[in-house]
C-alpha positions as CSV (number, residue, x, y, z in Angstrom):
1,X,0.0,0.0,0.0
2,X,3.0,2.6,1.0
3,X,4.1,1.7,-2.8
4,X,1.0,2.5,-4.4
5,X,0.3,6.0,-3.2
6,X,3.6,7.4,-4.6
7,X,3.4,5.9,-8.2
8,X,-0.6,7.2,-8.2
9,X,0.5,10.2,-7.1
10,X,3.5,10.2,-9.8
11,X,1.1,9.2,-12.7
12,X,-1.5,11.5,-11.8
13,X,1.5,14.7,-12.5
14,X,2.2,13.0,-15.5
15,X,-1.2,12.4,-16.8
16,X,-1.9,16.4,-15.8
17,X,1.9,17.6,-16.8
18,X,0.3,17.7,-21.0
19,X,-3.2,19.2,-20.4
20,X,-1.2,22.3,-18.2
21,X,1.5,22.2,-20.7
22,X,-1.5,22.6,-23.6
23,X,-3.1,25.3,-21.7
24,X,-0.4,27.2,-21.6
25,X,0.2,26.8,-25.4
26,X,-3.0,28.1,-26.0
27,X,-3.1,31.4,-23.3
28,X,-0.3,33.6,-25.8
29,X,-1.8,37.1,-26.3
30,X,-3.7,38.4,-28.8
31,X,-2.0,40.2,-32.0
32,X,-2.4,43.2,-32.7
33,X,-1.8,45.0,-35.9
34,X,-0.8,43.6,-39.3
35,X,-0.1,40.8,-36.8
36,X,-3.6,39.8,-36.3
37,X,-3.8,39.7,-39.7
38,X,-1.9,36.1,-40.4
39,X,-3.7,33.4,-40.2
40,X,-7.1,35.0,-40.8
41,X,-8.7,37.5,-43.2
42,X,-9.2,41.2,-43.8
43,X,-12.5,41.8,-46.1
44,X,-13.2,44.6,-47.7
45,X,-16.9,46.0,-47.9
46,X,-17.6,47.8,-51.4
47,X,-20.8,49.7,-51.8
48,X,-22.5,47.4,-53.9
49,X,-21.8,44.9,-50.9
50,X,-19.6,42.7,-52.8
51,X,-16.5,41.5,-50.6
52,X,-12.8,41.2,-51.1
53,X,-10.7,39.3,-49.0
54,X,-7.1,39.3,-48.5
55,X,-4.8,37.3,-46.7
56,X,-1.8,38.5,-45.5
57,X,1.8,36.2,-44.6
58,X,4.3,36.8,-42.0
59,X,7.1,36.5,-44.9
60,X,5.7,39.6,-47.1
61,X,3.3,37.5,-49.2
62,X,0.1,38.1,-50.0
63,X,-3.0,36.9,-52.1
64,X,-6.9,38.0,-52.3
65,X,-9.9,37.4,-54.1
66,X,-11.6,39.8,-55.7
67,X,-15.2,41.0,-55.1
68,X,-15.9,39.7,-59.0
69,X,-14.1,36.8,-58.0
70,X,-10.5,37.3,-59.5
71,X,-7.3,35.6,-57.6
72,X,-4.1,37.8,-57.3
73,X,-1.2,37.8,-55.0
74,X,1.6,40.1,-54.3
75,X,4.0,41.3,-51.7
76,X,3.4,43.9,-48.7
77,X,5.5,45.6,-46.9
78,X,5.0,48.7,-44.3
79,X,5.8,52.2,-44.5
80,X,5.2,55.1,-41.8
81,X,2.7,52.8,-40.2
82,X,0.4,52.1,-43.3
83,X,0.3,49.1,-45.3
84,X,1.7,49.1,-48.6
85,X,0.5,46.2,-51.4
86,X,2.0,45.6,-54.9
87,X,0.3,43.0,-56.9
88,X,2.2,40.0,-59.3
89,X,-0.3,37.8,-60.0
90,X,-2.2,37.7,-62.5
91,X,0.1,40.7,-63.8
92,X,3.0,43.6,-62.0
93,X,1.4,46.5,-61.0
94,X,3.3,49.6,-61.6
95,X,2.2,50.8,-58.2
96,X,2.1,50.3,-54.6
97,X,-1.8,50.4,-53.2
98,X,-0.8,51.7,-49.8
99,X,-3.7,52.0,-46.7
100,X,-4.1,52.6,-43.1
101,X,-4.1,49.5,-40.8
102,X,-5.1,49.9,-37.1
103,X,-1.4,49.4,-35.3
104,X,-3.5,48.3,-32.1
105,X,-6.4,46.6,-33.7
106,X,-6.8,42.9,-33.1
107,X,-9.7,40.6,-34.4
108,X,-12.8,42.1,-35.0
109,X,-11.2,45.5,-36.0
110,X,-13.3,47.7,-38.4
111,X,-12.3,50.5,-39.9
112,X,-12.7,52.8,-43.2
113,X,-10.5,53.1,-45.9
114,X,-10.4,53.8,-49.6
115,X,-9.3,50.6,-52.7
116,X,-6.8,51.6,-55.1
117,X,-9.0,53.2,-57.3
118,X,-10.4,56.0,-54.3
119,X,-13.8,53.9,-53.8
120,X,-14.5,53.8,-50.4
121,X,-14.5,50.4,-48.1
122,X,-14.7,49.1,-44.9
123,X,-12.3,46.8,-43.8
124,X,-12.7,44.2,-41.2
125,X,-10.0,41.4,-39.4
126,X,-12.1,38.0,-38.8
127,X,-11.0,34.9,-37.4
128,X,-9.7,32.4,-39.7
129,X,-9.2,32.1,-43.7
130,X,-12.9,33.1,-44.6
131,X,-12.8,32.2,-48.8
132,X,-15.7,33.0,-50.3
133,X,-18.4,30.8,-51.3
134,X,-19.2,32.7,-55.1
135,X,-17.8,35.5,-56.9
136,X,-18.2,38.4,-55.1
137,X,-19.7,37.1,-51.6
């Protein structure tokens, strides 16, 4: 009996030691920032209601899908605390788009902006890699 409590004891640590360790995994931070932005997606709201989403990658990468439903991809960078995009895919821009991003905004950030063209939008950060269903949803 004096042998069993110790090694119950001792498996019981080990059987909690993953579940802490896994809690702790999961309790980092939030991002904020083009931070928050990685590993989920930024929409844009048009007028008409149509929807572009972008997703943005740690390493400067980029891709979207258009609110008519069109795929490109580029690279981003910052400058002076706005986000700067310059599209590849399907063809090289021969600018930068550049637009404000919330330094301290996290998920469910919303905020107004302008596309490339001076249309107004309204951006949002949700959670996860939202693609769209059909063209322009």
């Amino acid at each position: 009996m004096r042998l069993i409590r110790p090694l119950f004891a001792a498996l019981t640590l080990l059987a909690a030691a993953p579940a802490a360790s896994a809690a702790t995994a999961t309790a980092q931070p939030e991002a904020h920032g083009v931070a928050a932005a990685f590993g989920n997606t930024v929409k844009a709201r048009y007028n008409d209601g149509r929807y572009e989403r972008i997703w943005l990658q740690p390493d400067g990468q980029w891709e979207a899908v258009g609110r008519r439903g069109g795929h490109m991809s580029g690279k981003w960078s910052l400058k002076d605390d706005r986000l700067c995009m310059r599209q590849q895919h399907p063809f090289p821009a021969p600018f930068k788009y550049c637009t404000d991003f919330p330094a301290n905004g996290g998920l469910s950030t919303v905020w107004s902006g302008h596309d490339w063209q001076g249309e107004p939008i309204q951006l949002s950060l949700v959670r996860g890699v939202e693609r769209p269903a059909a063209p322009g949803q």
